[in-house]
C-alpha positions as a printed NumPy array, in Angstrom:
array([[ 87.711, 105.352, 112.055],
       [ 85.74 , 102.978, 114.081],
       [ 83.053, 100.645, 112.541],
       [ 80.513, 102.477, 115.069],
       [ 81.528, 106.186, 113.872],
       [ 81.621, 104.822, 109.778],
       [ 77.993, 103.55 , 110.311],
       [ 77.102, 106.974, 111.812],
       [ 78.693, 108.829, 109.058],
       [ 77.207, 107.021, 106.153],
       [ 73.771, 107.113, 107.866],
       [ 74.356, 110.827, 107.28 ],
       [ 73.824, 110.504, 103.861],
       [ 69.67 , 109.969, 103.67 ],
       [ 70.106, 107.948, 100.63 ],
       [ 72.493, 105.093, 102.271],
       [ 70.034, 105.277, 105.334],
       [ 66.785, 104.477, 103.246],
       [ 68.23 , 102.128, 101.536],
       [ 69.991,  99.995, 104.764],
       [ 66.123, 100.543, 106.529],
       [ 64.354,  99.291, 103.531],
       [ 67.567,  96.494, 102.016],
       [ 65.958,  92.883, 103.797],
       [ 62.261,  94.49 , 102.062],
       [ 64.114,  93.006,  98.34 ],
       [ 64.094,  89.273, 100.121],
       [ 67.669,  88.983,  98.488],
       [ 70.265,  86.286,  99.36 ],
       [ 73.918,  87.756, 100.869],
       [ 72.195,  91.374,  99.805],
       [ 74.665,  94.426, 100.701],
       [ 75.16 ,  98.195,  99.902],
       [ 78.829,  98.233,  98.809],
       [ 81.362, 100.644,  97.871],
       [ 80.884, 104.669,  96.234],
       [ 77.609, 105.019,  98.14 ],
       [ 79.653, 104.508, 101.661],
       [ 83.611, 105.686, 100.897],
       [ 82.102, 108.797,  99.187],
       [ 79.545, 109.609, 101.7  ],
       [ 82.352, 109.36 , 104.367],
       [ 84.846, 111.845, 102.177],
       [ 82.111, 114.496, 102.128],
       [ 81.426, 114.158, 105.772],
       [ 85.013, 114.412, 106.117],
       [ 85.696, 117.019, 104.043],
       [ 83.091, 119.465, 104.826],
       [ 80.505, 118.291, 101.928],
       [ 76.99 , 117.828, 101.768],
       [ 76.53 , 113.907, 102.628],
       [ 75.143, 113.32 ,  99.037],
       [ 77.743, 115.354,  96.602],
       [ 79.897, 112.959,  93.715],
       [ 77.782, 110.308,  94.185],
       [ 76.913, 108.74 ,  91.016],
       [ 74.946, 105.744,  91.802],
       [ 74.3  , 103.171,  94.748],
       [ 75.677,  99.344,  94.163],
       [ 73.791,  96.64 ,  95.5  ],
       [ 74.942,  93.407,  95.395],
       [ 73.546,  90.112,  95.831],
       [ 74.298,  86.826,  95.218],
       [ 72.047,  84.068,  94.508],
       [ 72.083,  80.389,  92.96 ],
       [ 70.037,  81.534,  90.155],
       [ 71.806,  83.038,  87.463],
       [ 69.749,  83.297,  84.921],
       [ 68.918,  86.825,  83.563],
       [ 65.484,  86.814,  84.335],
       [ 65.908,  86.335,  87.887],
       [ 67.692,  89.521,  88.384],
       [ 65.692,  91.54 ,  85.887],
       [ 63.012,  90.85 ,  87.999],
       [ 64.992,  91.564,  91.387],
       [ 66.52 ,  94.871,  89.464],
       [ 62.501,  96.012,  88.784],
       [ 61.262,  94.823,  92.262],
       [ 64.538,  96.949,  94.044],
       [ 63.554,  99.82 ,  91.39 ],
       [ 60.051,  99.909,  92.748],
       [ 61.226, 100.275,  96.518],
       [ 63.87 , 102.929,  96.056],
       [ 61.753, 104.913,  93.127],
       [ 61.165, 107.636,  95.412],
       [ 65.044, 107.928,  96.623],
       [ 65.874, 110.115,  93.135],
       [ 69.151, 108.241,  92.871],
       [ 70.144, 105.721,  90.437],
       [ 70.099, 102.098,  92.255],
       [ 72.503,  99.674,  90.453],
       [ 71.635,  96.122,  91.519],
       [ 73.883,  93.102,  90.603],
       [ 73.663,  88.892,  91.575],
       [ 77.73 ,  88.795,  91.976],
       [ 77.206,  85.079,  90.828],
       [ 76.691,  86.4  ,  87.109],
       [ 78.933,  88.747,  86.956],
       [ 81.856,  86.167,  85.448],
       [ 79.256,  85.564,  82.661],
       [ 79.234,  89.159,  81.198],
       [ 82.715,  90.508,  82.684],
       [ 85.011,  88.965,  79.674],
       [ 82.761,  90.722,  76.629],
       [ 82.607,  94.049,  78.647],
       [ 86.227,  94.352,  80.026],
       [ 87.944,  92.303,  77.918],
       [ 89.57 ,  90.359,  80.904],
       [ 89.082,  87.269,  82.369],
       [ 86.736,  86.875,  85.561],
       [ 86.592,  84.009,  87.754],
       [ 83.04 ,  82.705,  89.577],
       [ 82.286,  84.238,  92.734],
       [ 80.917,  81.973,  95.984],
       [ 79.315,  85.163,  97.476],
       [ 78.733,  88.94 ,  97.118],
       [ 81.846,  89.765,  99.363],
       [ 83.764,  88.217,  96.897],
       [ 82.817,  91.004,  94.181],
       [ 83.56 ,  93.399,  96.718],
       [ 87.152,  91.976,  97.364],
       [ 87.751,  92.54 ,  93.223],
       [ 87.141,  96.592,  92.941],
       [ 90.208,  98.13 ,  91.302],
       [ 90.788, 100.028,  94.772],
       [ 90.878,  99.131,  98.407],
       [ 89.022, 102.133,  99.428],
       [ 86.374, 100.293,  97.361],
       [ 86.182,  97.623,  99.577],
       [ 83.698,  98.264, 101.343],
       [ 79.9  ,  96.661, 102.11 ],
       [ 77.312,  97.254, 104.889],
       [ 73.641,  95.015, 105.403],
       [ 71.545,  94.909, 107.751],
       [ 72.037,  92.059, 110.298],
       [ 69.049,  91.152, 113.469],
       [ 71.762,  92.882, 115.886],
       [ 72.029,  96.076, 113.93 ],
       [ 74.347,  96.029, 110.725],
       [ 77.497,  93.952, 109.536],
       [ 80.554,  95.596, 107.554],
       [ 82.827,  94.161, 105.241],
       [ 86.111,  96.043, 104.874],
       [ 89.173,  93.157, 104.652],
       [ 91.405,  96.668, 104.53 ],
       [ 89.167,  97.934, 107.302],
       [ 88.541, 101.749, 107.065],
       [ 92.047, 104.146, 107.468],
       [ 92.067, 104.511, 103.719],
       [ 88.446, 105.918, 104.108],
       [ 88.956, 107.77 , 106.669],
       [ 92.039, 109.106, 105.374],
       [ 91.028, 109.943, 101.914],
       [ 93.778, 107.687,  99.854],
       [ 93.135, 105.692,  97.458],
       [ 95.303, 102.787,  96.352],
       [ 95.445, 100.283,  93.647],
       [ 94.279,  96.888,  94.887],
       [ 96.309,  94.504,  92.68 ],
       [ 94.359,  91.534,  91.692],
       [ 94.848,  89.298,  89.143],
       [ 93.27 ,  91.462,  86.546],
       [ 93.972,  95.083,  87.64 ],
       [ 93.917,  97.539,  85.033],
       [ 95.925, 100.615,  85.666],
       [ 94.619, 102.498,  83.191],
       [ 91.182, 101.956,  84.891],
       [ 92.463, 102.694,  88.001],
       [ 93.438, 105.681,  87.2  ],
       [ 90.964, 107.019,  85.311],
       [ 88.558, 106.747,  88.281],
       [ 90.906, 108.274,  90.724],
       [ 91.347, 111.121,  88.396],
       [ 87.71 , 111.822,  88.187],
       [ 87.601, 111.527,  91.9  ],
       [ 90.105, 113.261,  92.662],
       [ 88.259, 116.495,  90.671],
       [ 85.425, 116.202,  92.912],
       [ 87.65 , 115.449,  96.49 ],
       [ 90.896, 117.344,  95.575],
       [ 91.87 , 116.11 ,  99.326],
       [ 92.82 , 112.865,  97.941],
       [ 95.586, 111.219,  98.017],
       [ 96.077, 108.604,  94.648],
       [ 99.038, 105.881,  95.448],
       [100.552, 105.436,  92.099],
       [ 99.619, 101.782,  90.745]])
């Protein structure tokens, strides 16, 4: 799959495509859509599915100097406000907190981040790996495993530092009950 024909294929899904038009509206520093929204959309596409089915929530992430709570409440309630008529649950992070709350909520150890890629780069699978923004010449995607795996429907473990198998495979199960298609490498 090329970058051109994943862009198309995730614009199918009229969630992903409001919220890439409206994403530079939240005035956000390194701001992306990232992962389930774009993988998932692509399976269903792929596999015959309405655009929007499985999807449990769109991740946004940011990064910004500021880490204070406050900061991103208030980004979480302005991003809120400009996807409230979307229906779909908008999860919006600042990837330079994330080490601060990680620890007590995973019970692992998690390292600062420089920028939002970098919390892309840590998701338990490389099909994860994924992040598209809007750029002034159209859009810019991450994908340091670039896109077979999506295209493909497999899902593999990406072993960091502080992959959990069990994790891993708990998602993949659950995934793999909505896409039966897939194919899980054992971690």
């Amino acid at each position: 799959m090329t970058e051109s024909e994943f862009l198309d294929v995730i614009r199918r899904n009229p969630v992903n495509r409001a919220i890439l038009e409206r994403l530079s509206r939240l005035g956000l520093p390194d701001c992306w859509l990232v992962s389930g929204a774009l993988f998932q959309t692509a399976w269903n596409v792929r596999t015959g599915r309405d655009p929007l089915f499985g999807i449990k929530d769109y991740d946004l992430f940011y990064f910004d100097s500021d880490k204070s709570w406050d900061a991103e409440d208030r980004a979480i309630h302005v991003a809120n406000a400009l996807f409230a008529d979307l229906g779909a649950s908008i999860e919006l992070r600042n990837q330079a907190r994330v080490h601060l709350w990680y620890e007590m909520k995973f019970d692992t150890h998690y390292p600062p981040l420089a920028r939002a890629t970098d919390g892309i780069d840590r998701f338990l699978m490389q099909v994860a790996m994924v992040g598209v923004r809007p750029v002034s010449s159209g859009f810019e995607i991450y994908a340091p495993h670039a896109l077979g795996d999506v295209a493909n429907l497999i899902v593999r473990p990406n072993r960091m530092p502080n992959f959990k198998p069990n994790l891993y495979y708990e998602k993949a199960e659950r995934w793999k009950t909505l896409w039966p298609e897939l194919v899980v490498i054992p971690a």
